[in-house]
MDTraj code that builds the backbone (N, CA, C; nanometers):
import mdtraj as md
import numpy as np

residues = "UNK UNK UNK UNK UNK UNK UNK UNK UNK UNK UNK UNK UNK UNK UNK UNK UNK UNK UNK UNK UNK UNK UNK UNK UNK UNK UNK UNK UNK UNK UNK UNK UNK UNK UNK UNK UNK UNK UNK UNK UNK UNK UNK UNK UNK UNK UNK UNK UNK UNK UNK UNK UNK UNK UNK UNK UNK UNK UNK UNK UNK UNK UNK UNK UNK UNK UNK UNK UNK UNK UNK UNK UNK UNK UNK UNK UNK UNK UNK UNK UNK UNK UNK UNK UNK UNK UNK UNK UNK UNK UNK UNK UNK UNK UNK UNK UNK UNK UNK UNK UNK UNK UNK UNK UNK UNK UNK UNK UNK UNK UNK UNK UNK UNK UNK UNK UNK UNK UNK UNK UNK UNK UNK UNK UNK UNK UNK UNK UNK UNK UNK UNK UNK UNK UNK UNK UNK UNK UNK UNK UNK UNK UNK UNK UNK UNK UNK UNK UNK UNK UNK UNK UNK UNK UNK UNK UNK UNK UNK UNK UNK UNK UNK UNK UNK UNK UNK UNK UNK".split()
xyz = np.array([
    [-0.1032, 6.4117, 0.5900],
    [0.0155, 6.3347, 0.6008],
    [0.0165, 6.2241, 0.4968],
    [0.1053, 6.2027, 0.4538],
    [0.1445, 6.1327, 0.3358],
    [0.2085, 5.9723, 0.3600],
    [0.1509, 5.8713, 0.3636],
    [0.2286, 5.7190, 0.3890],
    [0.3118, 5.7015, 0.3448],
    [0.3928, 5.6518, 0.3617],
    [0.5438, 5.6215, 0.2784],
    [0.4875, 5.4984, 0.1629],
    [0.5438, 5.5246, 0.1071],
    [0.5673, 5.4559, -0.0326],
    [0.6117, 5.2945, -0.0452],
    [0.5342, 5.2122, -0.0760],
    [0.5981, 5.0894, -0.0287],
    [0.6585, 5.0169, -0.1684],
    [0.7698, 4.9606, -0.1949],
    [0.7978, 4.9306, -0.3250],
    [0.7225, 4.8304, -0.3825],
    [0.6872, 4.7837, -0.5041],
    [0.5863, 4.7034, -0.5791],
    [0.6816, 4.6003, -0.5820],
    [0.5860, 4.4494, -0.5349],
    [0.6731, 4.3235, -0.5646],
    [0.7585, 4.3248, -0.6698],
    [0.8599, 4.2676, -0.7108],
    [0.9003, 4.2339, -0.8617],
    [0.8067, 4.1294, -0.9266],
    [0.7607, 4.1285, -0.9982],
    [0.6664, 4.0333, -1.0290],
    [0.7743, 3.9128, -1.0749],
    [0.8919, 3.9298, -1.1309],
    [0.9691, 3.7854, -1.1719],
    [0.9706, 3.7428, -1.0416],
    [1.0326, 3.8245, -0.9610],
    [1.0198, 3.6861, -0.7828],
    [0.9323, 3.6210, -0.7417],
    [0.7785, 3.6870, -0.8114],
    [0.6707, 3.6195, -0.7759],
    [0.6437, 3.4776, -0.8777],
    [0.6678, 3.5041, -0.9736],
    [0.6877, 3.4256, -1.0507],
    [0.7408, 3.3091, -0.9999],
    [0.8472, 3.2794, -0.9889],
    [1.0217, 3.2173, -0.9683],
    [0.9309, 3.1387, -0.8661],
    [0.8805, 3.2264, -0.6987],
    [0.8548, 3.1665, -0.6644],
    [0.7405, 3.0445, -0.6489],
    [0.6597, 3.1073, -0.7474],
    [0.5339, 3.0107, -0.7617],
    [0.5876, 2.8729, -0.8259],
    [0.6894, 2.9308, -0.9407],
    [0.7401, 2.8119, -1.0036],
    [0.8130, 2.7138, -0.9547],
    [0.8793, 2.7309, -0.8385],
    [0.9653, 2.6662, -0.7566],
    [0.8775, 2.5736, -0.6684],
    [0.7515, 2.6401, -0.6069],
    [0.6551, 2.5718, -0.5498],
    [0.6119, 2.4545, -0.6462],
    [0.5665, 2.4559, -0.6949],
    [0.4731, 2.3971, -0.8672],
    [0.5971, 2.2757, -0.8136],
    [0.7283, 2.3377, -0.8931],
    [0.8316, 2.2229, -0.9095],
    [0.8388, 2.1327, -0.7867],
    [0.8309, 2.1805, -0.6462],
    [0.8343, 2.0921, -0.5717],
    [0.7130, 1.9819, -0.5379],
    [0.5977, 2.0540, -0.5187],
    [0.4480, 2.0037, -0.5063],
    [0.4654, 1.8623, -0.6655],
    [0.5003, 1.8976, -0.7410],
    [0.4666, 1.8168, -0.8551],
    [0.5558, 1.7336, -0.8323],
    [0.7350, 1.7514, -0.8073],
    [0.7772, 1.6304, -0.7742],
    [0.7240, 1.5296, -0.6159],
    [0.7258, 1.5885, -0.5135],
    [0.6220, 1.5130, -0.4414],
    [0.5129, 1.4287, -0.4603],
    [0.4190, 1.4843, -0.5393],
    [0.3404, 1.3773, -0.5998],
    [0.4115, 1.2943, -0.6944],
    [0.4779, 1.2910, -0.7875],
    [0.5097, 1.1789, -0.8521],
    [0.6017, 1.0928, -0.7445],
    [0.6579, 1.1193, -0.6615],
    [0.7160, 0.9701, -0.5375],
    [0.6376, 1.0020, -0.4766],
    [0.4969, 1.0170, -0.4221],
    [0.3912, 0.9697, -0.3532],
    [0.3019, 0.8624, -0.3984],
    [0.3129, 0.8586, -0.5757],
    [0.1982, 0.7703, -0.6044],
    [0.2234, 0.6496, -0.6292],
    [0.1345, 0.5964, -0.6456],
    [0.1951, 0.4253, -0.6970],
    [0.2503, 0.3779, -0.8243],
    [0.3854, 0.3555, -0.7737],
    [0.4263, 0.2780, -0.8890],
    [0.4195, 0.1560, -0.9328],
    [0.3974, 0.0763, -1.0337],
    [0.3352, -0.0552, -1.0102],
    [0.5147, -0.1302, -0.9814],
    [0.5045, -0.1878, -0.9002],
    [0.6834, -0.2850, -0.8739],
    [0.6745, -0.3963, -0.9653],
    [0.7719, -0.4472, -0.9921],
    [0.8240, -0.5345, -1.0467],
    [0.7365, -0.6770, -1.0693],
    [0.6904, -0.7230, -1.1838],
    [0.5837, -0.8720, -1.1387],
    [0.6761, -0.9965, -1.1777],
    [0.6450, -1.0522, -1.1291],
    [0.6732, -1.2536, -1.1370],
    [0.7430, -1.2394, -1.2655],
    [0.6402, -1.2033, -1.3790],
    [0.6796, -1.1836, -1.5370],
    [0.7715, -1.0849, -1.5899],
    [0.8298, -1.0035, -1.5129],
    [0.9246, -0.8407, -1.5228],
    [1.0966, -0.9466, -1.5459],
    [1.0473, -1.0103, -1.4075],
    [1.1951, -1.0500, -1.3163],
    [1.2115, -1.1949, -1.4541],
    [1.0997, -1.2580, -1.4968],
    [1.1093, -1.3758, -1.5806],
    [1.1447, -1.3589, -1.7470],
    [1.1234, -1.2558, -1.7480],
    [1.1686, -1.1745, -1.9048],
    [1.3449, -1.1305, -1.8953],
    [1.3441, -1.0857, -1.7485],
    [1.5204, -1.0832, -1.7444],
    [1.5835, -1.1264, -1.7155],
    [1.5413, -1.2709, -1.7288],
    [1.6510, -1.4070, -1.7010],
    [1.6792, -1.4232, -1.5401],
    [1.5595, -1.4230, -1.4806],
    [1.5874, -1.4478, -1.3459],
    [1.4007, -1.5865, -1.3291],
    [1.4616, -1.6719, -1.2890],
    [1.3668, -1.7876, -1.2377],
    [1.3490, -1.7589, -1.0672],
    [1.2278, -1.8167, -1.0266],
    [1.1877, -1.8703, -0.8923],
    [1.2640, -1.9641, -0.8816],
    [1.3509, -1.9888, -0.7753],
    [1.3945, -2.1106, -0.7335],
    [1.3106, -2.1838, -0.5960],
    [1.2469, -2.0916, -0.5709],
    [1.1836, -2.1545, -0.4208],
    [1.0855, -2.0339, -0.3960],
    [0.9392, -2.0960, -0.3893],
    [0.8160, -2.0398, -0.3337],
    [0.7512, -2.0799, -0.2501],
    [0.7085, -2.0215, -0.1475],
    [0.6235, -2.0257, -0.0549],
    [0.4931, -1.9267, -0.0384],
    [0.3509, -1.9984, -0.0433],
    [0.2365, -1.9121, 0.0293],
    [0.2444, -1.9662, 0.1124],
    [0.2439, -1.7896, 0.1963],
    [0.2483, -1.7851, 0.3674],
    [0.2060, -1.6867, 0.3712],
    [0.1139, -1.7165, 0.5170],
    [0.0444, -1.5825, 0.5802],
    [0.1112, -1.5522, 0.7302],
    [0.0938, -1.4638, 0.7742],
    [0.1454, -1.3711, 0.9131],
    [-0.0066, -1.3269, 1.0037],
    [0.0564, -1.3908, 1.1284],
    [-0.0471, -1.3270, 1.2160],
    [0.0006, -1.2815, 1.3292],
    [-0.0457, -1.1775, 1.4186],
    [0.0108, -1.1973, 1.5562],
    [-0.0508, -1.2581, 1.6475],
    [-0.0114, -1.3196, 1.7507],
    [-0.0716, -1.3814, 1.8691],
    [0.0165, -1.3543, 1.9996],
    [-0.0380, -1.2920, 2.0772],
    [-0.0071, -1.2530, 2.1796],
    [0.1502, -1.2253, 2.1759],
    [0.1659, -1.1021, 2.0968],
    [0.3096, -1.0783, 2.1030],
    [0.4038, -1.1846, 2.0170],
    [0.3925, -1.2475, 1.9207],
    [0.4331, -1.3493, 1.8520],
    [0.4196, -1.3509, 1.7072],
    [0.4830, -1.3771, 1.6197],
    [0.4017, -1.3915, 1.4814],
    [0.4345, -1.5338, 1.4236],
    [0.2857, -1.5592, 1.4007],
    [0.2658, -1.7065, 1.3466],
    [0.2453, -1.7169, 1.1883],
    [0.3619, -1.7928, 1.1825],
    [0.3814, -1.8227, 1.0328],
    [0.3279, -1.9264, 0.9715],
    [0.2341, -1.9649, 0.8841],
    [0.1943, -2.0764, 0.8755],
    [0.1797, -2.0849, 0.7122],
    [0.1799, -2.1896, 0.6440],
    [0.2074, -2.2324, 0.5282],
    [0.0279, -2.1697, 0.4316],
    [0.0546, -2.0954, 0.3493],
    [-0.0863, -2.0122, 0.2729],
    [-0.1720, -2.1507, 0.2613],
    [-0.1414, -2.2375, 0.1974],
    [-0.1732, -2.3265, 0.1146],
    [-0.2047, -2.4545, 0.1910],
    [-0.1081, -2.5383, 0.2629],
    [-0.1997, -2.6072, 0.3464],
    [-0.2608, -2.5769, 0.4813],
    [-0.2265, -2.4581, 0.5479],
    [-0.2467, -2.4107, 0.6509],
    [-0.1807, -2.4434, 0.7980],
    [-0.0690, -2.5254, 0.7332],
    [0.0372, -2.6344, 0.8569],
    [0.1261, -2.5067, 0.8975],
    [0.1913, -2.4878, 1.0125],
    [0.2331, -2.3978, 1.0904],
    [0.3755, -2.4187, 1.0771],
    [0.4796, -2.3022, 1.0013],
    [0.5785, -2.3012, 0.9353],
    [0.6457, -2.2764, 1.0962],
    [0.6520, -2.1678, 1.1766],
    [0.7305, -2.1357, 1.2739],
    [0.6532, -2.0528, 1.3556],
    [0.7110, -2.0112, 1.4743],
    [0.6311, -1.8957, 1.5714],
    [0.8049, -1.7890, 1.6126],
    [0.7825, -1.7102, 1.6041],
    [0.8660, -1.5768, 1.6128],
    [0.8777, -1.5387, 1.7301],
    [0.9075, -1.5293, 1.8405],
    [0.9322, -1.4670, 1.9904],
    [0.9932, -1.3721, 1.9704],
    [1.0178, -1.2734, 2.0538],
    [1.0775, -1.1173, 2.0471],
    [1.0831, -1.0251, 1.9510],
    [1.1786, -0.9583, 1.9166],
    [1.1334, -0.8677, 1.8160],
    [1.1476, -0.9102, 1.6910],
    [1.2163, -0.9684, 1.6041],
    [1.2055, -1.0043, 1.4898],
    [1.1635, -0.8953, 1.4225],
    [1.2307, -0.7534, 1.3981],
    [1.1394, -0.5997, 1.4028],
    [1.1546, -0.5831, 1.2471],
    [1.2101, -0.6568, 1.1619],
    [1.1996, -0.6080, 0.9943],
    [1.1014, -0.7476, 0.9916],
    [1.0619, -0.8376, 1.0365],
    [0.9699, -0.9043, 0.9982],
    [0.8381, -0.8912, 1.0332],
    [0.8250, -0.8154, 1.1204],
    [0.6777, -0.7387, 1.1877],
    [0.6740, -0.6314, 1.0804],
    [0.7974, -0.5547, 1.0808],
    [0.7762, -0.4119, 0.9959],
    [0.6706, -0.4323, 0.8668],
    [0.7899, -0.5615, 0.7685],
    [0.7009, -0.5845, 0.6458],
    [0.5810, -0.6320, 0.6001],
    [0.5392, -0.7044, 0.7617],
    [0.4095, -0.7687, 0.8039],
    [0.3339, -0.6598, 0.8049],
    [0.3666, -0.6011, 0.8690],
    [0.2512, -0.4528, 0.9380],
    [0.2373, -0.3934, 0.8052],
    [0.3426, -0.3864, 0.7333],
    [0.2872, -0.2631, 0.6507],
    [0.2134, -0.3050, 0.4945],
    [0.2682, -0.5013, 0.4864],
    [0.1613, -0.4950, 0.3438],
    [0.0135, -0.5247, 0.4124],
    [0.0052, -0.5239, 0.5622],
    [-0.1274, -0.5526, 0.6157],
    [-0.2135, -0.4012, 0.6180],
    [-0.1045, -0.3249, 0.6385],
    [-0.1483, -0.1726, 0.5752],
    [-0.1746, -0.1463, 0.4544],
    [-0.1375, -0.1965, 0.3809],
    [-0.1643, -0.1582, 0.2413],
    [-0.2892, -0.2493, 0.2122],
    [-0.2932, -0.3470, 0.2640],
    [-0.4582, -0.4429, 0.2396],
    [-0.5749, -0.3271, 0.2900],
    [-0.5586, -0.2663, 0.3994],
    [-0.6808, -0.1993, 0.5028],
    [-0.6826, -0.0990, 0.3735],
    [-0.5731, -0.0408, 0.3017],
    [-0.6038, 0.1204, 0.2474],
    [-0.6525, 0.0458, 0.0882],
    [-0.6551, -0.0753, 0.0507],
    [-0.6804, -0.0807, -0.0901],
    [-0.8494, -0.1625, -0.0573],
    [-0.8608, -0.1941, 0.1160],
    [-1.0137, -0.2775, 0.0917],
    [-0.9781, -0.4139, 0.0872],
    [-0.9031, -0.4689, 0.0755],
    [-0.8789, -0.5659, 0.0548],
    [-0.8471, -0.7093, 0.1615],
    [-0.9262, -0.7832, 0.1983],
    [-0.9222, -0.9095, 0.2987],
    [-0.7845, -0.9501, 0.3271],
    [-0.7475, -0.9386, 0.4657],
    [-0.6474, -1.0115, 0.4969],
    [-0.6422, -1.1217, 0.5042],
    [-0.6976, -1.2317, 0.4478],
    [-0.7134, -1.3711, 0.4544],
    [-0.6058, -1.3610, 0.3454],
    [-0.6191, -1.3664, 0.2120],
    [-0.5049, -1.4379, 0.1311],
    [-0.3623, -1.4583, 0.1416],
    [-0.3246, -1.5563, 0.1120],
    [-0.1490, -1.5667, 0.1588],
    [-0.0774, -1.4399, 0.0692],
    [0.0499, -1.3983, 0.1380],
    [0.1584, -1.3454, 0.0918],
    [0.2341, -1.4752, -0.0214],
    [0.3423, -1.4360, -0.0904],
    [0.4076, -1.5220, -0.2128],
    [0.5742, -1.4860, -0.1698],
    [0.6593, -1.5681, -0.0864],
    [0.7327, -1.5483, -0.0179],
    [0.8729, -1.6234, -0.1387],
    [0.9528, -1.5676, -0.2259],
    [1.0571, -1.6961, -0.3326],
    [1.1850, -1.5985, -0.3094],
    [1.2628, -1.7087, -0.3399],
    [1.4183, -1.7171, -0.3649],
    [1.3986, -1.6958, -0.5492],
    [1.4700, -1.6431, -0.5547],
    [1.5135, -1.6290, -0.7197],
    [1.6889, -1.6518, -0.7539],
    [1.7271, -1.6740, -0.8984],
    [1.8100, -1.7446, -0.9145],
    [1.8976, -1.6614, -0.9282],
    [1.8992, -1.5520, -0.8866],
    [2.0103, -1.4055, -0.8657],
    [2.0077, -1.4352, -0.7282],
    [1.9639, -1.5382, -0.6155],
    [1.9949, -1.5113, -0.5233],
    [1.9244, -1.4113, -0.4303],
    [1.8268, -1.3359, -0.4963],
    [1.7384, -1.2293, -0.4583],
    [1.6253, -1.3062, -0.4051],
    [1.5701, -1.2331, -0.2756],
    [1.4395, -1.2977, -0.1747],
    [1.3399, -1.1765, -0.2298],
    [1.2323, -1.2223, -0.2395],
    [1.1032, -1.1090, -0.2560],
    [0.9972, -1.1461, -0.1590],
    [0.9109, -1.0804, -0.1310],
    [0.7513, -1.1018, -0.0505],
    [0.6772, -0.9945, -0.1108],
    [0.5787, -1.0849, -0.2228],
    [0.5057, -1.0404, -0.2579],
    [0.3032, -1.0527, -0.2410],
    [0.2707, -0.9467, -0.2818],
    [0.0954, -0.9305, -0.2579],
    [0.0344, -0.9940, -0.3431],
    [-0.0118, -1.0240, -0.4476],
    [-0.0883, -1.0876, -0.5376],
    [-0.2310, -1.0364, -0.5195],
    [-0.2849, -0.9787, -0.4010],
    [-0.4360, -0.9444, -0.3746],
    [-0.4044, -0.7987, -0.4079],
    [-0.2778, -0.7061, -0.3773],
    [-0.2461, -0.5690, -0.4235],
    [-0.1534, -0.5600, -0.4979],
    [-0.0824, -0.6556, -0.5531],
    [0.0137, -0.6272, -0.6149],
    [0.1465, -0.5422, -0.6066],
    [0.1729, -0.5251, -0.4278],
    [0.3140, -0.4174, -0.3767],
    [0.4269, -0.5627, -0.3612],
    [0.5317, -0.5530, -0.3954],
    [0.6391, -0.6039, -0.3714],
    [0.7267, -0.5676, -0.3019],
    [0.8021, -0.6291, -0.2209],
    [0.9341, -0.5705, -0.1782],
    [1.0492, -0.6528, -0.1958],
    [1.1576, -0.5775, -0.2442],
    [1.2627, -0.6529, -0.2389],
    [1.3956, -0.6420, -0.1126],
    [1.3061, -0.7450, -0.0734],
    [1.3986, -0.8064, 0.0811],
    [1.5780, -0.7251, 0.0728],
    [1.6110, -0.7748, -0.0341],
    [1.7606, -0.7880, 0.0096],
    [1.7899, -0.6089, -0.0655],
    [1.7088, -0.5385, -0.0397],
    [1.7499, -0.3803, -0.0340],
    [1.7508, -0.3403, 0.0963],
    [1.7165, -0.4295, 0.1725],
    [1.7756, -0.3515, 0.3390],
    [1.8812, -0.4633, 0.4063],
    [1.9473, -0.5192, 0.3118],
    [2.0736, -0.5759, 0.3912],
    [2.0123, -0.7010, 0.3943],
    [2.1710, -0.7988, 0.4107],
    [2.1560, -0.9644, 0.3955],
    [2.1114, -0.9918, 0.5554],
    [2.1099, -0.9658, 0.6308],
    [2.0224, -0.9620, 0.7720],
    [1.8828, -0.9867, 0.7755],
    [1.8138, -0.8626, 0.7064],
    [1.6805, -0.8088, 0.6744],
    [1.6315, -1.0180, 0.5988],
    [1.7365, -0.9553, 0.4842],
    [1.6732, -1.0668, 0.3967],
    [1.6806, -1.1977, 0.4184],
    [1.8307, -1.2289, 0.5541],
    [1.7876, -1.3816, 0.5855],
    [1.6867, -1.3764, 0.6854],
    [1.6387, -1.2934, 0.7422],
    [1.5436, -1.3356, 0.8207],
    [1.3862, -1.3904, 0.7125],
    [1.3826, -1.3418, 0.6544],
    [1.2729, -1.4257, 0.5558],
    [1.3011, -1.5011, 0.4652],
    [1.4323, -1.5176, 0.4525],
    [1.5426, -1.6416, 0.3761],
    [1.5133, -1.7542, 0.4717],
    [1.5518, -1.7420, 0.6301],
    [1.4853, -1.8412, 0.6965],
    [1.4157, -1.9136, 0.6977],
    [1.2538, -1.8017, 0.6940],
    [1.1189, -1.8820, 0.6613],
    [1.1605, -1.9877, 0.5535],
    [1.1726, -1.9350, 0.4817],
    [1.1471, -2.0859, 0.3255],
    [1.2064, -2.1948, 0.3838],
    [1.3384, -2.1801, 0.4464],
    [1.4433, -2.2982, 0.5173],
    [1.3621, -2.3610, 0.6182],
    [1.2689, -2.2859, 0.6944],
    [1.1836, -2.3236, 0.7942],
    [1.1177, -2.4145, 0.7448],
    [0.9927, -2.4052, 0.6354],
    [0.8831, -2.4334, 0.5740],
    [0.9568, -2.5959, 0.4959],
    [1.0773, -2.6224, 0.5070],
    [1.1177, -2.7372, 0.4440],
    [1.1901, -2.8154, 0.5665],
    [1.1163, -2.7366, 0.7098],
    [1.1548, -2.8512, 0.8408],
    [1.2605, -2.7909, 0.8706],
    [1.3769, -2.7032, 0.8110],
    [1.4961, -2.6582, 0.9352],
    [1.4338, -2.5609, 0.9855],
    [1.4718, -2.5557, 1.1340],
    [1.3857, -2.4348, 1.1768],
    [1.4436, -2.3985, 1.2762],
    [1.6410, -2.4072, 1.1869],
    [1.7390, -2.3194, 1.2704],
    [1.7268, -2.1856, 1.2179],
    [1.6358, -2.0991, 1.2745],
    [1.6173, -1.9579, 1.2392],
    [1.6875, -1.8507, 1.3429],
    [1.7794, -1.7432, 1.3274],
    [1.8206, -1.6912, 1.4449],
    [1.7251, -1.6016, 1.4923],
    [1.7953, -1.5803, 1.6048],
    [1.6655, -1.5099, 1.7194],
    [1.5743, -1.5891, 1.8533],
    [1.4974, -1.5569, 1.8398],
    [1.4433, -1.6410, 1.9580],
    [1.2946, -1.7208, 1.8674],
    [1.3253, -1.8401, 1.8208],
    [1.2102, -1.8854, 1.7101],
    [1.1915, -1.9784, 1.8422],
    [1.0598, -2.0326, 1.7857],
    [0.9777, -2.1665, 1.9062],
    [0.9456, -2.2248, 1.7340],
    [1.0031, -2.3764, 1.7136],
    [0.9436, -2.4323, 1.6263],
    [0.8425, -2.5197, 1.6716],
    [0.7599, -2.5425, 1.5498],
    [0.6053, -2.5800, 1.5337],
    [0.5985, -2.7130, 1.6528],
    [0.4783, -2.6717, 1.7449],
    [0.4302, -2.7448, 1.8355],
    [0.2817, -2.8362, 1.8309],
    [0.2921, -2.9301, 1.8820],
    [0.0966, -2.9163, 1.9011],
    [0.0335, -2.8007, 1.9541],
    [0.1278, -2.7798, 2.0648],
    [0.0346, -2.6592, 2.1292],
    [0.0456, -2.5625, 2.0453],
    [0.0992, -2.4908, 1.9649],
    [0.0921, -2.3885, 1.9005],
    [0.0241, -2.4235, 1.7815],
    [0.0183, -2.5482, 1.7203],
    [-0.0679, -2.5638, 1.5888],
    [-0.2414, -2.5390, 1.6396],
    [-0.2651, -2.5887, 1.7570],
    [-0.4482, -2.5579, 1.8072],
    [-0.4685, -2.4276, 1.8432],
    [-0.3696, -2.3166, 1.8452],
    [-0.3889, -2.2124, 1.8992],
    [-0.4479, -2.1510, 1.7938],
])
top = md.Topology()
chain = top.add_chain()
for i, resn in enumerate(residues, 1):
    res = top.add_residue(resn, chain, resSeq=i)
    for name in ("N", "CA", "C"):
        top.add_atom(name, md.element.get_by_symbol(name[0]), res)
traj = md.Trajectory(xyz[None], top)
């Protein structure tokens, strides 16, 4: 008895498809890897100044995030409830410290620029984000902070401004 005959791949489909794979796998990796973002000196070459900087670091405490000034270590504000794009960006350059090795002690670099643009940047990894790509919401909530850090600390949401009791904690 005789098997039936099975037809031979086309080899161009095999082709096509390997190549199509290739094309996708290769663009994946290039938006997987690191791109270096924008530095202090990028934004200062294209006619954009710091108008207002702050080092500040982020911590949580019991459901809270404590904001406190990088540099003298005086306690900018405390955060109650969700405040959830300011945890988000917290959590995740604190993620990017754990995956590069790098100590969470050093302050974040929190400025207003003279386009009006808010940034929070790494200086220990060098990732940036630019705040005001997820909406003027996103970005006054860390527009706040700086307003905070100069004593207003009409921030919306549910803020607790700086206490004794919260500065010994």
């Amino acid at each position: 008895m005789k098997s039936p005959e099975r037809p031979a791949p086309h080899t161009g489909l095999l082709v096509a498809g390997v190549a199509i794979a290739g094309i996708i796998s290769l663009t994946m990796w290039l938006s997987a890897r690191d791109t270096p973002a924008p530095s202090v000196d990028t934004r200062v070459a294209a006619g954009t100044a710091p108008v207002a900087t702050l080092s500040v670091q982020f911590a949580d405490r019991d459901g809270d995030v404590v904001i406190t000034d990088g540099t003298s270590g005086e306690l900018i504000t405390v955060l109650s409830g969700e405040h959830g794009f300011v945890r988000s960006v917290m959590r995740g350059m604190a993620r990017e410290r754990r995956a590069r090795q790098v100590p969470q002690t050093p302050p974040f670099r929190l400025m207003r620029w003279s386009d009006g643009r808010t940034t929070l940047d790494d200086p220990s990894t060098g990732r940036w984000v630019e705040l005001d790509a997820f909406g003027p919401d996103n970005a006054g909530a860390f527009a706040a902070i700086l307003h905070a850090s100069r004593g207003d600390t009409r921030i919306s949401g549910t803020t607790r401004p700086a206490t004794e009791d919260s500065r010994r904690q």
